[in-house]
N, C-alpha and C positions, 0 to 999 in steps of 0.2 A: 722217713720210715723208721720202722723202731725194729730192735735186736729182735725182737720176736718175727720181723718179716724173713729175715737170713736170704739178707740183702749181700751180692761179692759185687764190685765195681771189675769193670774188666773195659780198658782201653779199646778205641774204637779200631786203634790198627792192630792190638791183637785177635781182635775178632776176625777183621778180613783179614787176615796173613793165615787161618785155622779154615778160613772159609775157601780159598783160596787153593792151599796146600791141598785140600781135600778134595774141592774138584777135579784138579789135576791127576790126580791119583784115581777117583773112582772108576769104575762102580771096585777098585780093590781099595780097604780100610788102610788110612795112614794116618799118623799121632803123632805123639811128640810132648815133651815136660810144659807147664804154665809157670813164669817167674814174675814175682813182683814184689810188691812190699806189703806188711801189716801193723796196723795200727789199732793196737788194742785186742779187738774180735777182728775189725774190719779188714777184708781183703779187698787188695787193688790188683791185681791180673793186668802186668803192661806189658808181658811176651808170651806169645804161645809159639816155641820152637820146634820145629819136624825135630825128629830124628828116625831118618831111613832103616830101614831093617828089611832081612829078608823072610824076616816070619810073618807073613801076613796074606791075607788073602779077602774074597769077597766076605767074609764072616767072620775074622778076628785081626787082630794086632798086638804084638805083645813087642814093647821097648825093647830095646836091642840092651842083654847085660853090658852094668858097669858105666852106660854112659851119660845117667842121668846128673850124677856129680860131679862129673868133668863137663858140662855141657854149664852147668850152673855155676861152675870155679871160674869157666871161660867170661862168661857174663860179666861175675864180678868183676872183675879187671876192667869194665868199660864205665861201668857203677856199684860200687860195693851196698847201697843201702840195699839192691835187688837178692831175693831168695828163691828158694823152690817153694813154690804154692800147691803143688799137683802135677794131674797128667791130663790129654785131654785125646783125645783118637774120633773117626769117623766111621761113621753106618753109613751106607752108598743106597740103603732103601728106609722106612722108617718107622725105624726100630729103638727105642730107649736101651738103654743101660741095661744089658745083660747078666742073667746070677754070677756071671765071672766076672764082669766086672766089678761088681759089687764086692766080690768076693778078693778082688784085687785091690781095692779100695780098705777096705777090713786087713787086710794084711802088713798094707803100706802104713794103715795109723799103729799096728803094733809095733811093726819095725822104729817105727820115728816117735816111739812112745816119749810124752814130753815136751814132742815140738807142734806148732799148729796141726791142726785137723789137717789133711790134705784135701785138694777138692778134686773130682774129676767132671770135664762137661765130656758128653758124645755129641757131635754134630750129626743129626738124624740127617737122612738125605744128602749130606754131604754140604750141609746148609744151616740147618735147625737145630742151635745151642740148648742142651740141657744139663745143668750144675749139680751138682752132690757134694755133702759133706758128712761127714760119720761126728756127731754131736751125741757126747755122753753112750757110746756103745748106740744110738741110733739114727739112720741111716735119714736125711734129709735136701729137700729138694732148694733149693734156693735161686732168688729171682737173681739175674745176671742185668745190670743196669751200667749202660755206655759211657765213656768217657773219654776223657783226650789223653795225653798221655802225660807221664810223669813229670815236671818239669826238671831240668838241667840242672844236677847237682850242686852244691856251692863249688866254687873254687877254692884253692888253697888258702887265699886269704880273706873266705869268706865271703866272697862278695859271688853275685846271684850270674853266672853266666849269660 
């Protein structure tokens, strides 16, 4: 597929660990940051981590301040090539991507003005993956395409774990 599809690759267990997290949770909305790597344009989505909060209910989720950083510093130390890609939360009926979210999304790329787009997916139904990226000030949907997962860092002396 070519850049113009605005193709993100997203690991097949971070998919189920978002699909998963969410059931358990509904019908009240729960999310959590997407960490992975990029090369070039291209995103690779190889974790999608909860992070509990008490702000949430059947109709919104809002990250718990402060712990998106320390949630992504944690990471590193197990893999430093991994970053923060986005955020990603659950609808327990289905509903796409909300003007707050959107609006949440618009916020997050001024703040991190300079570093990748971030992407947000809402799992509709607590199941049903949809992707966004804010491209040049406009707002886009992008197909999310399986994969396995990253493979095992080199080791210190190089050689392929």
């Amino acid at each position: 597929m070519t850049k113009e599809s605005h193709v993100i690759k997203i690991a097949e267990s971070a998919l189920q660990s978002m699909r998963f997290t969410a059931r358990r949770s509904a019908p009240i909305e729960t999310g959590g940051v997407l960490a992975g790597v990029l090369a070039g344009e291209d995103l690779w989505i190889t974790h999608a981590l909860e992070l509990p909060t008490t702000d949430r209910s059947r109709s919104h989720y809002r990250l718990p301040g402060r712990r998106t950083r320390s949630t992504i510093r944690s990471l590193r130390t197990v893999d430093p090539r991994l970053g923060y890609l986005g955020d990603w939360h659950s609808h327990p009926h289905d509903v796409g991507p909300s003007p707050m979210d959107f609006a949440t999304l618009a916020l997050i790329s001024v703040i991190r003005r300079g570093e990748p787009a971030p992407t947000i997916i809402v799992l509709r139904e607590a199941v049903r993956p949809v992707a966004f990226r804010i491209h040049h000030g406009m707002l886009r949907e992008h197909e999310l395409v399986l994969t396995g997962d990253l493979p095992e860092p080199p080791s210190e002396k190089g050689e392929v774990q």
